[in-house]
N, C-alpha and C positions, 0 to 999 in steps of 0.2 A: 707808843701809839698816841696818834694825839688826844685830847679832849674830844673836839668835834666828832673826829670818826669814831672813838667810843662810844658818842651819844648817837651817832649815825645808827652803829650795830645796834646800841639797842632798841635803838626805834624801830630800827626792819624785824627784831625778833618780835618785839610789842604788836606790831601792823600783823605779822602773819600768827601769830599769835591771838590775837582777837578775833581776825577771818575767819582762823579756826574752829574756835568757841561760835563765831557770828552761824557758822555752814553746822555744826552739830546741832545748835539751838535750834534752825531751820529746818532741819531732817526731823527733829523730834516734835515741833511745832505741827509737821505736815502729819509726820506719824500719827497724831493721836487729833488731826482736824476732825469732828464729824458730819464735816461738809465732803468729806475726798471721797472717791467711788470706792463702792466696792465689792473687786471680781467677783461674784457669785459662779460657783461654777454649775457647770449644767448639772452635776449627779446631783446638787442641793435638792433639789425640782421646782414647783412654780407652783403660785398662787395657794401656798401654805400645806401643799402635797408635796413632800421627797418622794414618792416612789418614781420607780423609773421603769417603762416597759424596754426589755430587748427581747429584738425577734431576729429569729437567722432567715435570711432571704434567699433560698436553696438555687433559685434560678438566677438571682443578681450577685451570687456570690459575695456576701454583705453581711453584717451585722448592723442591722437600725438600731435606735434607741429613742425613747420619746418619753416627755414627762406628760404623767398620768392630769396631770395640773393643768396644763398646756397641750396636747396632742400633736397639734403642728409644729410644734416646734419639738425639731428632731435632728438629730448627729447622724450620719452613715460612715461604717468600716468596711474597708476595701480589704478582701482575703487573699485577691491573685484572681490572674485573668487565665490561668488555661484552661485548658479543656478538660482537665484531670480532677478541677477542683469540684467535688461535687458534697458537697456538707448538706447536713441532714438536721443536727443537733447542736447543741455544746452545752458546758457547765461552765456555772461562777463559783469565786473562790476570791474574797475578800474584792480588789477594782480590777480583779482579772477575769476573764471570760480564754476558756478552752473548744478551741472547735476543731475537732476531726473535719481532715478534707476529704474524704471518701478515698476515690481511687489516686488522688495525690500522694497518697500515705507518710500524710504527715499533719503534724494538728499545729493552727494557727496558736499562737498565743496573745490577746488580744487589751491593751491597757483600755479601761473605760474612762479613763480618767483624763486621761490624755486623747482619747477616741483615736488610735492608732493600734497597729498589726505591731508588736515590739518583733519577733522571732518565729520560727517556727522548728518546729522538733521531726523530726523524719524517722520512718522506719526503714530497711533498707528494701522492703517491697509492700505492696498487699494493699488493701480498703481497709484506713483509719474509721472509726464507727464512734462506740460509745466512750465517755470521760467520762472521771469525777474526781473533783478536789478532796483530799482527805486531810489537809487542813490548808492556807496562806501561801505554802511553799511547794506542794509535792501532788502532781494529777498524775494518775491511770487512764491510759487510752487502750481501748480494744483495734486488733486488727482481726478483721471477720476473716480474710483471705487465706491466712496463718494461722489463722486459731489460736494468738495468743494475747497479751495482754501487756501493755509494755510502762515502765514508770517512769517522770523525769523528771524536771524541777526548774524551777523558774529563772536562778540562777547558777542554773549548770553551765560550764566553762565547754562544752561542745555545743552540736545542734542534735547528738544522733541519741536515738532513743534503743538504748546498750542494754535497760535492764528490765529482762521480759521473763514472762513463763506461760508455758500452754497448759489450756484451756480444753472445756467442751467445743465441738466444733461449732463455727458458726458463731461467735461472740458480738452480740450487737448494743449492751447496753451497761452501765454500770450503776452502782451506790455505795454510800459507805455508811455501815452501820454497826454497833458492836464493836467497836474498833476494827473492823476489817471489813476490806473491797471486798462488793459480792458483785460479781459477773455472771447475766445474764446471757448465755447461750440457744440459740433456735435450736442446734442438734440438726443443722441439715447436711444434704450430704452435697458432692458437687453440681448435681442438677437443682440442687434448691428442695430435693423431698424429703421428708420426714425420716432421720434414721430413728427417733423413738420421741418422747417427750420432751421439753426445753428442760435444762436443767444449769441450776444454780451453782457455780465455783466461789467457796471464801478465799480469798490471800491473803496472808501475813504484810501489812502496806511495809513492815521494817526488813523481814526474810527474803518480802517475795513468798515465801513458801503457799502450795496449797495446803489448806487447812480440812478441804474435804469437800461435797458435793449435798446435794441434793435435786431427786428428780420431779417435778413440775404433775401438774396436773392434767395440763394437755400439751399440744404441739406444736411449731414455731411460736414457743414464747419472744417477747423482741424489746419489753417495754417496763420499767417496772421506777416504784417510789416507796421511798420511807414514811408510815404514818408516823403520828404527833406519839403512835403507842409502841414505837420502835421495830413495829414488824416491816417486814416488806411485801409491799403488793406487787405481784408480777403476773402483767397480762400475757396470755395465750391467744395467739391473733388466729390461731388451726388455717382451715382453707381460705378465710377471705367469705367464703359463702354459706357456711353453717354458723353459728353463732358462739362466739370466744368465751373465753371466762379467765376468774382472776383464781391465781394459786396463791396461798397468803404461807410467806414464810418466817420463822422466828430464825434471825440472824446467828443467836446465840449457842444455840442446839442445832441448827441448821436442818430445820424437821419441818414438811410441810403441812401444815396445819390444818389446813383444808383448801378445797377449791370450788370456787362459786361459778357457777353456769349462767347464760342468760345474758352473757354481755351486748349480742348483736352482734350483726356478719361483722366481718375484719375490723374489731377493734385495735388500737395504738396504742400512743401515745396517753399517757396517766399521768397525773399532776396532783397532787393532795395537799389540801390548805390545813390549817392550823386547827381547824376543828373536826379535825378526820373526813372531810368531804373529798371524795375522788374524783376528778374531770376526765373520763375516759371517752377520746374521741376516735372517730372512723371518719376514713374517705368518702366513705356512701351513705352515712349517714349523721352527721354531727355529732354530738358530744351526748352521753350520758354523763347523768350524774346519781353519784354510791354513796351514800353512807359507809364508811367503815365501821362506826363505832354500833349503828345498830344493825348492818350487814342487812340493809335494805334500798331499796332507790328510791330518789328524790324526783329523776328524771328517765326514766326506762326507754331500751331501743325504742318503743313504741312511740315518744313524746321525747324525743331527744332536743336540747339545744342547740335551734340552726334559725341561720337564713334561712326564708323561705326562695323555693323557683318560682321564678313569675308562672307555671303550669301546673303549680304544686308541688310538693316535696320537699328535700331538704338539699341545701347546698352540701357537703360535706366537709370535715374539717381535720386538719392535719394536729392542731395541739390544743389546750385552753385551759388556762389556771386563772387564780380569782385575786383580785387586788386584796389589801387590809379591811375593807369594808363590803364583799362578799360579791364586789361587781366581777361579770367572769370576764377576759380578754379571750379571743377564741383566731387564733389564724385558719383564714381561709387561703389556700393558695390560688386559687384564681381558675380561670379555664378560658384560654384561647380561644379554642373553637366553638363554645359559645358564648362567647364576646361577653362574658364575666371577671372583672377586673380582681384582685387582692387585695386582701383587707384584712386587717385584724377588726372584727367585731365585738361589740362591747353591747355586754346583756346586763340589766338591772339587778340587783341582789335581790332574792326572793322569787319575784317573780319571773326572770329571768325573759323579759322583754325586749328586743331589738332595740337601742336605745342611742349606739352609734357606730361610726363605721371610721375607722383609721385608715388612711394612704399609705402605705411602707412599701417595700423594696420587691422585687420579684420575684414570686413563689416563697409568701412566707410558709414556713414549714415546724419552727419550734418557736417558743413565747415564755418568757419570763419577768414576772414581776419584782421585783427588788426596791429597798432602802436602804441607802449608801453614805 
């Protein structure tokens, strides 16, 4: 080889040799610029608030989300356009959110972090209803239709939801407490009447197995939450037009411990913050609010948490739980025919004043606050 062209090669090794180091130096220069942007993603939240509201939009078939920080600025999740999807609820579970599609029967599984649908999990018939994550990996969905209870997992290599056990009839809602799902059942029969009082199912989340029952205080129970004191509240919605009450059960004994009266005509959905306060609201009548811990109201049927009607009374209200600093979020779903739009409503902590009103998707119907 001659001289020259040895000195040729090693020039070109030298040349691309320094490029090299020249392009690493550069990646790391920009790397560590703190002029370069950067992504903030939306679960951060805004204006020094991470919390994040998500609301399920029963009519838009949707999952909104909106930083508590910012309001208008909000993400929407598309669940499926047919006519089958009809979702009610869902549960979070680390940057997943679970939503039964009703008579689709089968539950979205929804990344918040990406704001995308990943999968969906199917049963092989029936009305998907209540969820709940029993940790990052592993949700319980009820099927009302069936009356059972099915399990699945986030990266499960099908789509079909294989591993179920039956329940009390009528299964609409779930929790996990004590180490074990407890399933709430209405106990109706095919016409929707009362075969006796709602009653509680534990499951083994590792067996499956039923661990045993407990019967409720009154009838079509449909709604229920873990206090901060490990029991679980479970509303009795009865007819709609005599006044509910709450059955309170210890997880662990599975023994109902008492049942409180006085809730107001067809109370729902219950939501319990951090300092045992309960937000149980009604269609006809907006949101009470309960003390747990002194088993007294804050807010009674009588002086519920609502919108007013422009003729008086109350708007009513499908769900509402309370951010980190005691404000409540309250989904209104709206009303057509009298040209009353949907809103998730935002009341003052304490005094629990009208104090804003949120745009989201159509027929909100369930609301959760989270930081992520």
């Amino acid at each position: 080889m001659s001289a020259n062209r040895s000195r040729g090669s090693v020039l070109l090794r030298l040349t691309r040799a320094v490029t090299a180091v020249a392009i690493v130096a550069s990646a790391v220069a920009c790397g560590s610029d703190s002029t370069a942007p950067f992504q903030k993603s939306f679960l951060d939240g805004a204006n020094g608030d991470p919390q994040i509201g998500v609301v399920l939009n029963s009519l838009g078939k949707s999952l909104s989300m909106f930083q508590l920080g910012s309001p208008a600025t909000q993400k929407e999740i598309a669940l499926g356009t047919s006519s089958t999807v009809t979702p009610v609820g869902f549960s979070i579970g680390g940057l997943y959110a679970a939503v039964p599609l009703g008579n689709a029967a089968s539950v979205a599984l929804v990344n918040l972090e990406s704001a995308s649908t990943e999968r969906f999990f199917t049963f092989p018939s029936g009305n998907a209803t209540g969820s709940v994550f029993v940790d990052d990996t592993a949700i319980f969905a009820a099927n009302s239709t069936l009356g059972t209870v099915g399990r699945m997992y986030i990266r499960q290599a099908g789509d079909a939801i294989s591993d179920s056990v039956r329940v009390a009839p009528q299964p609409s809602d779930l929790a996990y407490a004590a180490g074990r799902v407890l399933v709430v059942s209405a106990n109706l029969d095919e016409n929707f009447a009362p075969i006796g009082n709602g009653i509680v199912t534990a499951i083994d989340p590792e067996t499956m197995e039923v661990l045993g029952t407990v019967e409720l205080g009154g009838t079509n129970s449909g709604y229920a939450a873990v206090g901060p004191d490990g029991l679980l509240y479970v509303v009795n919605t009865g007819d709609y037009v005599s006044d509910g009450s709450i059955t309170i059960v210890d997880p662990a004994t599975l023994e109902a411990v008492s049942t409180v009266p006085g809730m107001g005509a067809g109370p729902g959905e219950i939501n319990i913050d951090a300092n045992g306060i309960a937000y149980i609201s009604g269609v006809f009548g907006g949101t009470v609010v309960w003390n747990t811990v002194t088993k007294s109201f804050v807010r009674g049927p009588d002086d519920p948490v609502c919108a007013p009607l422009a003729g008086g009374g109350c708007r009513g209200a499908f769900a509402a739980t309370a951010s980190s600093n005691g404000d409540v979020y309250q989904a209104y779903f709206g009303s057509a025919a009298d040209g009353l739009a949907p809103y998730i409503f935002v009341y003052g902590a304490g005094s629990y004043a009208l104090r804003d009103s949120i745009s989201v998707g159509s027929g909100p119907a369930a609301v959760a606050i989270r930081t992520f």
